[in-house]
N, C-alpha and C positions, 0 to 999 in steps of 0.2 A: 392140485388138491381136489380131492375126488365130494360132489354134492352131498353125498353122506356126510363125511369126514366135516363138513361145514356146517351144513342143517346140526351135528352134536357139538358141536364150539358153539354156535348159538342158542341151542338150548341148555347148556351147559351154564351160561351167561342169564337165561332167563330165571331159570331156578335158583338161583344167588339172588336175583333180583326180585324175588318172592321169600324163598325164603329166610335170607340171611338182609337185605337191606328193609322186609317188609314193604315193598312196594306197591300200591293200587292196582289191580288187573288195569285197568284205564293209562295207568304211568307204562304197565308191562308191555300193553298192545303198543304203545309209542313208539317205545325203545325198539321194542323189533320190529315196526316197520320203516324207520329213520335206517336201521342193519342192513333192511333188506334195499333200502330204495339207493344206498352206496353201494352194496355189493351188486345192484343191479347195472347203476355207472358203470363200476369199475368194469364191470365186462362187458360191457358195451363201447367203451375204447379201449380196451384189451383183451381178448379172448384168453390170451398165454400168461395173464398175472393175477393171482392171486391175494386175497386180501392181506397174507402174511405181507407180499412182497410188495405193496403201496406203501411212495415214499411222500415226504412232504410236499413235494413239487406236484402230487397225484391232490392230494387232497387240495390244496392250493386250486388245481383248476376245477375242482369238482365245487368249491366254494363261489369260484366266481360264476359258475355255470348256473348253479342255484339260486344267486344273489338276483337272476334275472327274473324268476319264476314265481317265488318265495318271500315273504314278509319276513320283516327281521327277526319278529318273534319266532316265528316258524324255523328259521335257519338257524336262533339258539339252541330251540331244542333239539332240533335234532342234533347238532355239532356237541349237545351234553348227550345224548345218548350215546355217540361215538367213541365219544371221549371217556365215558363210564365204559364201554369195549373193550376198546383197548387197555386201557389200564387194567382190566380183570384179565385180558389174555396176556399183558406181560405178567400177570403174578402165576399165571398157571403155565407159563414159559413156552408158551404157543408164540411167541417170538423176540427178538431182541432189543428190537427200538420202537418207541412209539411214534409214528409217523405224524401227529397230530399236536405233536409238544411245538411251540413258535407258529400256532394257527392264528392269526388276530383275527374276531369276528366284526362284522361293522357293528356301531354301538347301536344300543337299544333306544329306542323314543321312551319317553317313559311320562306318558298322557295320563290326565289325576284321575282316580278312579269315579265312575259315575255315581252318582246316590240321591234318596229322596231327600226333600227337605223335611221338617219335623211337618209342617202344615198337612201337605202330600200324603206321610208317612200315618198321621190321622185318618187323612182319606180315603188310603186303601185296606187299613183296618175295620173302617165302618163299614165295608162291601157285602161283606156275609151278612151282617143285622139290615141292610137295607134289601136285597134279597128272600130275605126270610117275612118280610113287612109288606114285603111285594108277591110273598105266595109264588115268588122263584125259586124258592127253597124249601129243601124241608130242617127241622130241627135241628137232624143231627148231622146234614154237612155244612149247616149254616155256627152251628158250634164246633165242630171239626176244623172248619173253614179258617175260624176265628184262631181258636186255639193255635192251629198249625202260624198261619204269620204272626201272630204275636209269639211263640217260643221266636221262631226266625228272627224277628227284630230284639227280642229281649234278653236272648243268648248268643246272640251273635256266631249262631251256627253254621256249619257247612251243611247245604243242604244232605249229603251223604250222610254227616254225622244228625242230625234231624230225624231222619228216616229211620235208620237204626237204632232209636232211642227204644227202649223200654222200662217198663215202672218199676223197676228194679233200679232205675237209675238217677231217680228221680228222690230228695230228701224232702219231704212235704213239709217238714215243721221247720227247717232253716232256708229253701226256697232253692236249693242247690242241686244243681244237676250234673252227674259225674259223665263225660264225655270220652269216647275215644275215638283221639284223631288220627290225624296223618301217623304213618310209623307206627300206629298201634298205644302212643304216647298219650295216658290219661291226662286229663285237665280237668278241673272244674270250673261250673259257668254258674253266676247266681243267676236265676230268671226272674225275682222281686215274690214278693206275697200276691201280686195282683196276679200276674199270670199263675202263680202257684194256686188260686182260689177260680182262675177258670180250667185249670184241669183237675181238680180236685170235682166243681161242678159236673164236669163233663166226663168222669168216671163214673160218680155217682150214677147220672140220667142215662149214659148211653153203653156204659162197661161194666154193668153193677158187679161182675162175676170175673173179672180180671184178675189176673195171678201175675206176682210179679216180673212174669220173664215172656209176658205177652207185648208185643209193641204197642207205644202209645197211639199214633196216627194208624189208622187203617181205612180202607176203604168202603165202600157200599158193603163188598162181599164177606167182609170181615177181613182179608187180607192186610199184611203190610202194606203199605203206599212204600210208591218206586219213588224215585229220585225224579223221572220222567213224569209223573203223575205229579208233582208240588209244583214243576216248571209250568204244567199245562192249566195246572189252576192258579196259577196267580197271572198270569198270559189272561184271564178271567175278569180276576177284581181289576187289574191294571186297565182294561179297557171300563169297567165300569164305571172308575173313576177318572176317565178323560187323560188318565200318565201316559208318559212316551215309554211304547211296546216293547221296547229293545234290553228294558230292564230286566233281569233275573233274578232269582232267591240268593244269587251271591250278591248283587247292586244292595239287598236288602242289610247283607253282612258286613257292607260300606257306609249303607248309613249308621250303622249300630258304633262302629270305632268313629265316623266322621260327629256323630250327636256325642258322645263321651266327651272325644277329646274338646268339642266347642265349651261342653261345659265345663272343664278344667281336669278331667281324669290325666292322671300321670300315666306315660307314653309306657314304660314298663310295665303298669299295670295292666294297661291295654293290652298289648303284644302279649302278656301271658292270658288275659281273655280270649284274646283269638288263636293263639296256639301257633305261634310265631315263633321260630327258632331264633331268628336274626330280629335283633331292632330296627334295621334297616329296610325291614321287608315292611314293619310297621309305621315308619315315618312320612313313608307318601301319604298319610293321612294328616300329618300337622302341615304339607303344602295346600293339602284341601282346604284346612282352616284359615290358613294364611291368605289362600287366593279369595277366600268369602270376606274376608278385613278389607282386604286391599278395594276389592270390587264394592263396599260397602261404603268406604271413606271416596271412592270416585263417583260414586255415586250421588253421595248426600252433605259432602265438603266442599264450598266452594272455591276451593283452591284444590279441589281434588282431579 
């Protein structure tokens, strides 16, 4: 099969995966390089076989090969990218069997997710006003500052969908914020009256002239804020307040479902707060809670 004829089977594959699954350029760059990094195997212990012509006994050792190299997460995804391949090449009848059908992956570890505690979560909201107190700051990144983790924690955002927001999407008088997530899939998030009342402030004082399809967070220059740009400022307040460095604006999106569910929110309603297709994707959070009981009563029971 001629490098042409391959490089349009795979782009053929990516444009489905744009435009018909909606997928994240970020999921896209994935998938095609999990394509590239097998079809780069395959011919490196075959020169004469083509990805048509890989059977399960191929992918089999290209599994085990990987398992040596690769983290288990890392060996799902990619074996889901492949697996989303080839099932689009059997539907476009680029070949006959799926070679990948009776692949067992080794199982996943499935470690609780990390998140601040509420004290913490305190903590690193004070950053910016202490900051600003300190003549580290000026006004309007010390209210920016603010603003931006508190939506974070109070809408339980991805940081993607954060960035993206504009005040077009924002319902000032019920506190409600219309989001779109993954897949393009609206949801709504309430973000409470309080945070509603410091972006309301903070249009007033620093966007008096804002129209509604301007984004809310921007930068110095008046720009949009990147995704990169929220990671590197909260990398900021997290050392200001003495937290372990390793957290990110999604740890933040951990705490927001782990403080919910402690407080008694129903697991379903969560899972539609966060924008959760499966409940199952949402349950690793009532082991968080479970593991904060358990570790509470061994702690402070004496038969614990």
């Amino acid at each position: 099969m001629s490098v042409e004829l391959v490089q349009n089977c795979v782009k053929s594959f990516l444009k489905y995966l744009e435009l018909e699954r909606r997928l994240s350029s970020y999921t896209i760059r994935n998938y095609r390089q999990a394509i590239l990094d097998f079809f780069e195997w395959n011919q490196s212990t075959s020169a004469n076989r083509s990805w048509k012509e890989v059977q399960t006994v191929h992918v089999r050792s290209y599994l085990i090969e990987v398992q040596n190299k690769w983290s288990r997460r890392t060996v799902h995804n990619h074996f889901s990218a492949l697996r989303t391949f080839y099932k689009y090449a059997l539907t476009r009848k680029w070949l006959k069997s799926n070679p990948l059908l009776g692949i067992v992956l080794p199982k996943l570890e499935k470690p609780l997710p990390k998140f601040l505690t509420k004290k913490q979560m305190i903590l690193l909201l004070e950053g910016p006003e202490r900051l600003l107190k300190n003549d580290s700051s000026s006004p309007f990144l010390a209210n920016r500052d603010r603003l931006l983790m508190e939506m974070l924690y109070s809408g339980g955002f991805r940081v993607s969908e954060l960035v993206a927001l504009n005040f077009i999407n924002v319902h000032f008088s019920t506190g409600i914020v219309r989001v779109l997530g993954k897949g393009n899939k609206e949801r709504i998030c309430p973000i409470g009256p309080y945070v509603c009342g410091l972006l309301q402030n903070f249009s007033r004082n620093f966007r008096p002239n804002f129209s509604e399809k301007d984004p809310i967070l921007i930068n110095e220059k008046g720009d949009r804020m990147s995704a990169r740009q929220v990671q590197l400022l909260l990398k900021k307040y997290l050392n200001l307040a003495s937290l372990p460095m390793d957290l990110s604006p999604h740890k933040i999106r951990h705490s927001y479902a782990t403080h919910l569910l402690d407080e008694g929110a129903d697991l379903r309603v969560v899972k539609d707060l966060l924008g959760h297709e499966s409940l199952s994707t949402t349950q690793i959070y009532t082991h968080v809670s479970f593991a904060r009981i358990k570790q509470a009563h061994k702690q402070a029971h004496p038969r614990g």
